[in-house]
C-alpha positions as CSV (number, residue, x, y, z in Angstrom):
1,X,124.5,1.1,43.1
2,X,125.9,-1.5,40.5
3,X,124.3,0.2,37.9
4,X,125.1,3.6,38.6
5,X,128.9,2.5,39.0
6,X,128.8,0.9,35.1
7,X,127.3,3.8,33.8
8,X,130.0,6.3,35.3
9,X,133.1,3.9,34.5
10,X,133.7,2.8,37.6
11,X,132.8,-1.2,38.1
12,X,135.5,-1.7,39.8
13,X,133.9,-0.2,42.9
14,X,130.9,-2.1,42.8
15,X,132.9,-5.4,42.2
16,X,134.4,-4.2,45.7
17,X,131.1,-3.6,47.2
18,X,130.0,-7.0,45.7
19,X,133.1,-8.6,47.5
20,X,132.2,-7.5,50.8
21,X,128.2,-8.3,50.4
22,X,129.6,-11.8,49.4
23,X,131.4,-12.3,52.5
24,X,129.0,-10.5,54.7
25,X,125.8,-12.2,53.3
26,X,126.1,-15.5,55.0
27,X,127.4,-14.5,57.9
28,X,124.3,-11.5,58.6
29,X,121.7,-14.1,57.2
30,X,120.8,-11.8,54.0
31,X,119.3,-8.9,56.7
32,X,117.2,-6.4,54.8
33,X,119.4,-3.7,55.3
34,X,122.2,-2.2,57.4
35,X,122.8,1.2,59.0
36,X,124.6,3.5,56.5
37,X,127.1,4.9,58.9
38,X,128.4,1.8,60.8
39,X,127.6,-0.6,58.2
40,X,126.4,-2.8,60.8
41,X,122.9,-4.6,60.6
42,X,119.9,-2.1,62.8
43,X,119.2,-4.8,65.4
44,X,115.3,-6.2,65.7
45,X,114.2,-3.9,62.6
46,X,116.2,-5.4,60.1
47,X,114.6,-9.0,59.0
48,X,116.5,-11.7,58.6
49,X,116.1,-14.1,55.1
50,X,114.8,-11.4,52.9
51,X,114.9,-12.6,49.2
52,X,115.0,-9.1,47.5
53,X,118.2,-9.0,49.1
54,X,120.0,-12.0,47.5
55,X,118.1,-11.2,44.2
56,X,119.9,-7.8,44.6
57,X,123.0,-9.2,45.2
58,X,122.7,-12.0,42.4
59,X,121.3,-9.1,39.8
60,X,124.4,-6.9,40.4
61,X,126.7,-9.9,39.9
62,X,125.0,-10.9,36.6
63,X,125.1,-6.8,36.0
64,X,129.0,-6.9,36.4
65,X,130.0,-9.9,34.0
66,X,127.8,-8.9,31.5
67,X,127.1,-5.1,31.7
């Protein structure tokens, strides 16, 4: 998503989307994924602790300071 928001000119969106992932990361115990419509985690199907999701959060932050 980061990427795809560089290459059409629009960071700023995924900086917003980067935002929210850093407040909601903590809190949701990096889940493996959320439900696209509610944005809400998908109960005993999402794991909890998964590190492909902090590397993806960490990768788009190092994508946005230095695209």
């Amino acid at each position: 998503f980061t990427l795809a928001c560089i290459k059409m000119g629009r960071p700023g969106l995924a900086e917003k989307a980067v935002a929210l992932v850093e407040k909601r990361i903590p809190e949701d115990k990096q889940l493996e994924y959320y439900d696209t419509r509610t944005g809400k985690f998908i109960g005993k199907q999402s794991r909890l602790y998964q590190t492909w999701t902090i590397s993806g959060y960490l990768t788009s932050k190092m994508l946005l300071e230095n695209p």
